[in-house]
Residue, then its C-alpha position, 0 to 999 in steps of 0.5 A: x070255947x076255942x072255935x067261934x063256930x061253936x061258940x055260934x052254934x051254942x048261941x042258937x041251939x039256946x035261941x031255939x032252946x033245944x037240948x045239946x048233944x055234947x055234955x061240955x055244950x049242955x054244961x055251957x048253956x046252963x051257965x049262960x041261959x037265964x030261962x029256968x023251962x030251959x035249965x030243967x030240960x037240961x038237967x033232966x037230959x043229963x039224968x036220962x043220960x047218966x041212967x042210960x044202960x052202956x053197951x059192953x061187947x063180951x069177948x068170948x076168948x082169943x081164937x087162933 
């Protein structure tokens, strides 16, 4: 981590065992908890996440 503030905010989203938003803080928090309830949550959000259908915006031609 590069910011002491996010290094904090890690530490208490773990404390309070809630899931991060952040895919690089999800990945960090895995590393660092020992709580295996607290691992699968994780996962299972990074599995709900890879499944989640993307927005695309059609482009429908160049108007002049």
């Amino acid at each position: 981590m590069k910011r002491k503030s996010t290094a904090e905010l890690l530490c208490k989203l773990i404390k309070r065992k809630q899931v991060p938003k952040s895919n690089y803080l999800r990945v960090s928090a895995k590393r660092i908890t020992l709580d295996e309830k607290y691992i699968e949550k994780i996962d299972n959000k990074i599995e709900k996440d890879k499944n989640k259908q993307k927005y695309i915006n059609i482009n429908k031609g160049c108007r002049m």
